[in-house]
Structure formats: C-alpha cells, structure tokens
C-alpha positions, 0 to 999 in steps of 0.5 A, a space after each residue: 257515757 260513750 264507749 270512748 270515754 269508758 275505755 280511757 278511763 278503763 286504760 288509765 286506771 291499769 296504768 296507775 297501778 303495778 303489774 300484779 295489782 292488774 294480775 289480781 284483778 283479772 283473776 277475780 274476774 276470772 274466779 267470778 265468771 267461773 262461778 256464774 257458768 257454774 250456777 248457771 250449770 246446775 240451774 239446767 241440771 235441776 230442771 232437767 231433774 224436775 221434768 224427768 221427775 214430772 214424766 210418769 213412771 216407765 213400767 217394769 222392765 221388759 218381760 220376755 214372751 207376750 201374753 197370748 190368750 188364744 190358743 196357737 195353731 200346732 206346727 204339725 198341720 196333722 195335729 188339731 189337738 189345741 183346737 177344742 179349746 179355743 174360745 175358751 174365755 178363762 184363759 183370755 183373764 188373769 190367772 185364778 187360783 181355786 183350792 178344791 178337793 183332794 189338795 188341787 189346786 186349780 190355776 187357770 187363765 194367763 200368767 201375767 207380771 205379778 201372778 207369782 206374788 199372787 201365787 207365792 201368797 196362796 201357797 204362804 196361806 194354803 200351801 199345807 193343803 195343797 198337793 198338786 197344782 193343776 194348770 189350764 193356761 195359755 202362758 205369759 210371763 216367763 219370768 214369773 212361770 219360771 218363780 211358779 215352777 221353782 215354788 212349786 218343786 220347793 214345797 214338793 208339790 205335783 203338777 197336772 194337765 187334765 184331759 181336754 186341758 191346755 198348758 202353752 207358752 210359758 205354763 210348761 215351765 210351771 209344769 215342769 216344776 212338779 215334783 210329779 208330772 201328770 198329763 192326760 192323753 188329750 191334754 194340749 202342752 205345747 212350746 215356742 220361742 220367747 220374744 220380746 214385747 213393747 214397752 210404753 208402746 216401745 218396741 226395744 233395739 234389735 240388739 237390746 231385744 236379742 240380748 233379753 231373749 238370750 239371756 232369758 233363753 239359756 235362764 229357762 234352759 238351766 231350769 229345766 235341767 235342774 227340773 230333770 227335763 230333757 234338754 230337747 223341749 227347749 229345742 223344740 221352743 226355739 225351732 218353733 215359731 212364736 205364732 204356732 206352738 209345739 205340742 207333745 204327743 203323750 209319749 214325747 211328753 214321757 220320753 223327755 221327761 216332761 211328764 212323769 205319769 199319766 192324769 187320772 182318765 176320770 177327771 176329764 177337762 179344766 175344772 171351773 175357774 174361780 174368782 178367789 184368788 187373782 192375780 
C-alpha cells in the first residue's frame, strides 16, 4: 500500500467522525507513547543496576596516613636515633600481639585496617591480664591507632616504648592512650602529617583529599587533649613532612606529656614478635 493511499484513508476516516472522538484517539496515542519511553526508561535503569552490580566491590574508604614499614629519617639532621632500627623485618608484617610475663603485652609490626578488631578481640579474651601494652610499630592506619588508643585508656591499661624501640606515625596515638606512659631513653618516638593514600589504584581529589586529612587532623587533635597531651605534639606532626619524622627527645617526651615516666633501663630492646595473634 502506498504512502498516498495510506494518508487518505487515514484523512477520511478523521473526517468521519466528531471533534472529540479525534481528541480521544490522540490521547491514547499520546498515553501509549508515554508508557513505552517509560518501559524503555527503566530497561536502561536495570541494566545500568546489573553492571554496577557485576564491578567488584570498592574497598573501604580511604584511610588517612599510608602505611610505612620503614623507619623515616629525623627532621633533625643531628638526630640518628631511628637509625638502629632499620631493616627491622617485624615492622614491615601485620602487627602481632604476644601476652608474656608480667601482664605485657607486646604489639609489634604495622597498624593496618582491621588491627583494632584484632586488638579489641585480644583484650575481650585476655584483657584481665594485661597491664601495659608495649609498642614497636612504624604505624598505620590512623583511624584504627586512634580505636587502640581509646581502648587501652578505657580498660586503664599503660603503655610503654623500651629502650632500642621505635613507635612513629600513627602508634604515638596508641601511646598516648596509656593511662601511664613509659618511654626509654633511647626509644625512637617520632610524629608527621597525615596524608592520604590511593584507593583501587586511585588517588582522591585534592579537594576530597584536603577534606579527609582536616577532618582527620582536628579528630587526632581532640584525642590527645582528651589523653592529656600537650597541644604542641600535633604541631610537630603538621610541621613535619610525611617522608621524615619528628622524634622527641626524652624530655620533650616529659615536658608535653607524652610520657609519663621513664622505661625500666633493664628491659632494653623490642621484645620477639610472635605469630599468635595477627591482624
């Protein structure tokens, strides 16, 4: 049938027939074109659904301060007091929990995202025992330091750096948590910036960046005021950049109130890591 023939037919058989018998049919029309860019809508909606569905899942949200296994150089070029330490194979690993003698609980290694839960489990099942949780970590996660931190002032337990041992980054806020604080002389406790780190291989937006580190910044500020810690320590972080570290002389470490008291001279050096419990 030709286009011609189609249109004159389609032409009398409007003519035949009243005004509003001509509006009602158009509206159906109308009504049925509507539904059919609806359906069609919401196909493309459930497919878009299914592919975002099939992606693997993002990991959790950006943590702030990268995990640094080795020991950072001080921002004193007179310092060397890191120095000893590097090399030090058991900070590069997860961070290990070891309960020996005398209530100690040692924890050495890197604070990764998901070693307070590990944390918070040792304590559920042996926290009557322990008295002082004893730190040799280059640091971490941030987020779980400042869950450490908060833990161990609720059960009331100290916390201590030996001598020859090295707490940086973000382990100073577990430390600070410790109802008593106990550093040894030639024990390496250093601060820096936070900053944040890629995520699935993607580095955030300077301004999403800047938002998490400020946030972050004035969250770890607040802990240590509510620790009773000097204001200045986080000062030092900030002023320091993320690639070296600021260690604390002994009495800096009395002076801000970082530490409390000094570590027994006789137990000199980290004590061994042990594998039974991992985060």
């Amino acid at each position: 049938m030709s286009v011609t023939s189609i249109r004159a037919r389609v032409e009398h058989w409007l003519s035949d027939r009243p005004d509003d018998c001509v509006l009602r049919w158009l509206l159906r029309v109308m009504i049925a074109a509507t539904v059919t860019v609806l359906v069609l809508d919401y196909a493309q909606l459930q497919a878009r659904v299914e592919e975002q569905a099939s992606l693997p899942a993002p990991t959790a949200a950006p943590d702030i301060g990268r995990t640094i296994t080795e020991v950072l150089p001080s921002i004193r070029r007179d310092d060397k007091r890191g120095v000893p330490q590097r090399g030090d194979e058991r900070l590069r690993a997860a961070m290990s929990l070891d309960l020996v003698g005398d209530g100690r609980l040692i924890a050495v290694g890197t604070i990764r995202p998901g070693t307070a839960k590990t944390f918070a489990a040792e304590i559920a099942k042996r926290g009557g025992y322990v008295k002082t949780v004893v730190l040799h970590s280059p640091g971490g996660s941030v987020g779980d330091a400042l869950e450490m931190g908060r833990l161990i002032r609720q059960k009331n337990f100290s916390t201590e750096v030996e001598n020859g041992g090295y707490c940086a980054s973000s382990c100073p806020l577990v430390f600070a948590g410790g109802l008593e604080r106990r550093a040894g002389d030639s024990a390496a406790i250093g601060v820096h910036q936070v900053t944040t780190f890629a995520i699935n291989g993607v580095a955030p937006t300077a301004d999403k960046g800047m938002d998490s580190v400020q946030r972050v910044a004035a969250e770890c500020q607040k802990y240590l005021l509510d620790m009773g810690i000097d204001p200045l320590v986080w000062v030092h972080a900030m002023e320091t950049p993320k690639d070296e570290l600021f260690y604390f002389k002994p009495d800096e470490l009395m002076r801000l109130k970082l530490a409390t008291g000094k570590a027994d001279a006789s137990k000199a050096g980290p004590a061994p890591a042990s594998a039974s419990a991992k985060s």
